[in-house]
N, C-alpha and C positions, 0 to 999 in steps of 0.2 A: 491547434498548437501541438497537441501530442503526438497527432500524427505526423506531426512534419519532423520531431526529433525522434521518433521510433528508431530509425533506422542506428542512433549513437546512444541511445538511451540506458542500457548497459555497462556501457563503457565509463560514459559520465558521470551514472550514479558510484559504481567502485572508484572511479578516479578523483572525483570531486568529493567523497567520502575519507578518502585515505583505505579502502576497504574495509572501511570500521561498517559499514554496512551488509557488510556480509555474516559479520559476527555478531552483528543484532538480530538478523534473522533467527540464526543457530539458537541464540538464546531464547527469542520468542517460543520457537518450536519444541523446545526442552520445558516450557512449562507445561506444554500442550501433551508430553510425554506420557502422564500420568495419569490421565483422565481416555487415553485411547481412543480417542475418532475416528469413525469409520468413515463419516459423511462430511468433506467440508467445503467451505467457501475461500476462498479468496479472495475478496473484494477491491475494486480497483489494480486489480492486477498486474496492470501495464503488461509489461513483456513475458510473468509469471515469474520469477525468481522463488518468492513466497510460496505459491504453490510447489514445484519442483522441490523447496526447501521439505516443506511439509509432506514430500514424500517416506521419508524415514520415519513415520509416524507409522508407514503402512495401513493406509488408509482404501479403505474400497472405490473410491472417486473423490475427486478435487473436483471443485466447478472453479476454475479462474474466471473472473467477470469483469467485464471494461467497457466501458463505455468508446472509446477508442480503436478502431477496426484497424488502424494502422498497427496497433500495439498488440492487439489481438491477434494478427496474422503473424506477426513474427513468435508471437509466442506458442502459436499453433505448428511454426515451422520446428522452433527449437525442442518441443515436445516431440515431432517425428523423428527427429534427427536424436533425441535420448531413449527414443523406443517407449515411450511411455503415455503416447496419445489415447489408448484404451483407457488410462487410470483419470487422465487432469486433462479435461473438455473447457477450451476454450469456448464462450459465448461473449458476445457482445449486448452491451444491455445499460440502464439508465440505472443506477443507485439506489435512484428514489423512487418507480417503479418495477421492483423484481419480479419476473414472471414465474415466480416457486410457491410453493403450496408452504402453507403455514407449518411451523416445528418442523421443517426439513433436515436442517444441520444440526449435528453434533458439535461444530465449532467451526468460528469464522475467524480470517485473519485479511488485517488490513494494515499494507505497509505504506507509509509515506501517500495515503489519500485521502482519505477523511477531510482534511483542510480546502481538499477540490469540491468538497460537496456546494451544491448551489444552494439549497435546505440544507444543513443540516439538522432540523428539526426532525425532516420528513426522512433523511438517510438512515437515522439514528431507529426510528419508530420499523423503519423498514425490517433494519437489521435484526431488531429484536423480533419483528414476526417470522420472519423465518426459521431464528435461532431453536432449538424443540428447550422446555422449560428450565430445563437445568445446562442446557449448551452452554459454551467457553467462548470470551472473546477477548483479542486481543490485537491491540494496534500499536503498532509504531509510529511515530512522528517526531519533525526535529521541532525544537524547544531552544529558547534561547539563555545560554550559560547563566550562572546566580552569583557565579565568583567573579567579583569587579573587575581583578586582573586578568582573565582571561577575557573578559566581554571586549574591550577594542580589540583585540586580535579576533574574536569571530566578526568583531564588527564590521573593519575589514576586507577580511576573506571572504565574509558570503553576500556582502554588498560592492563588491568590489572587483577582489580578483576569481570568485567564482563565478559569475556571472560572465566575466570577459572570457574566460577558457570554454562555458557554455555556448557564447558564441559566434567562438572560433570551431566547434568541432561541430557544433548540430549546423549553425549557418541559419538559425533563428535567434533572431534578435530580443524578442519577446519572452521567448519560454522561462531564459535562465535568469531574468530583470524581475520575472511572477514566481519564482522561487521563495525569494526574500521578502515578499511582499504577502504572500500566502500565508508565511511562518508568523512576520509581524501582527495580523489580522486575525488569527488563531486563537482562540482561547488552549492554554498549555496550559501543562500539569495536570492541577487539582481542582483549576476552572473549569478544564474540559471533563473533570470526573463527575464534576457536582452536576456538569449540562447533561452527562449520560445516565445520575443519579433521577435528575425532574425528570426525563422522557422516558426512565424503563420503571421506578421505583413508585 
């Protein structure tokens, strides 16, 4: 499925965001600011936005990682094309089997995937072996509004009219219908703190 919207994946997530996701990255990586990473992750990468993001850290290597060879090759492409393939190595690879050596990273970030995990038991356990013991993590993911009056209007748009423009522009019928269905299925907030609280704590 990811490989088959690679090719508009990009475009969809700033268009179907309003570009508010572009300003969530900025933000994530501004906390990453202060603790100075030389070594990090990416995880689920998709086409690497995140990574690319997390280059203003000035970091000695990114590993973007994805499961998705579709997603992988474009984001292999768009790193040669910023001059920055030496720094952020694309690999392709399974979540829940990483092929890294234990305390590898200094910090890992994960945008809008975690909820893709098949485990997330075994994603979570994952992450934290590689993280080195004091490493930083942070994830993104959408969560559904708390204020009553806004909830029908995301209700909605992301069951509704976001999934029709999804696809209209990728020409997968499936992808942008597993969007909303992802999100709902998700343990959010402070469920998903307390689930990374049992498996690292």
């Amino acid at each position: 499925m990811f490989d088959n919207i690679a090719h508009r994946y990009d475009f969809l997530n700033h268009f179907l965001s309003l570009g508010i996701d572009i300003y969530w990255r900025k933000k994530a990586i501004a906390f990453l600011s202060a603790f100075k990473p030389k070594f990090i992750m990416d995880m689920a990468t998709g086409t690497g936005d995140f990574a690319f993001e997390a280059l203003s850290l000035r970091p000695e290597k990114i590993i973007a990682y994805d499961l998705s060879l579709g997603m992988i090759e474009r984001g292999r492409n768009k790193s040669i094309e910023k001059g920055v393939s030496t720094i952020v190595e694309f690999i392709k690879g399974d979540s829940e089997k990483m092929p890294f050596e234990d305390n590898m990273f200094d910090a890992m970030t994960v945008g809008f995937g975690v909820r893709n995990f098949e485990n997330l038991k075994q994603g979570l356990s994952e992450m934290l072996r590689v993280l080195k013991p004091k490493g930083k993590l942070v994830i993104l993911e959408i969560g559904k509004p708390k204020n009553p009056l806004i909830t029908p209007l995301f209700k909605l748009y992301f069951h509704y009219i976001a999934p029709g423009i999804g696809r209209l522009f990728s020409k997968d019928h499936r992808a942008y219908t597993y969007l909303p269905e992802s999100v709902a299925a998700f343990p959010e907030g402070n469920d998903f703190v307390q689930n990374i609280e049992r498996h690292w704590i």
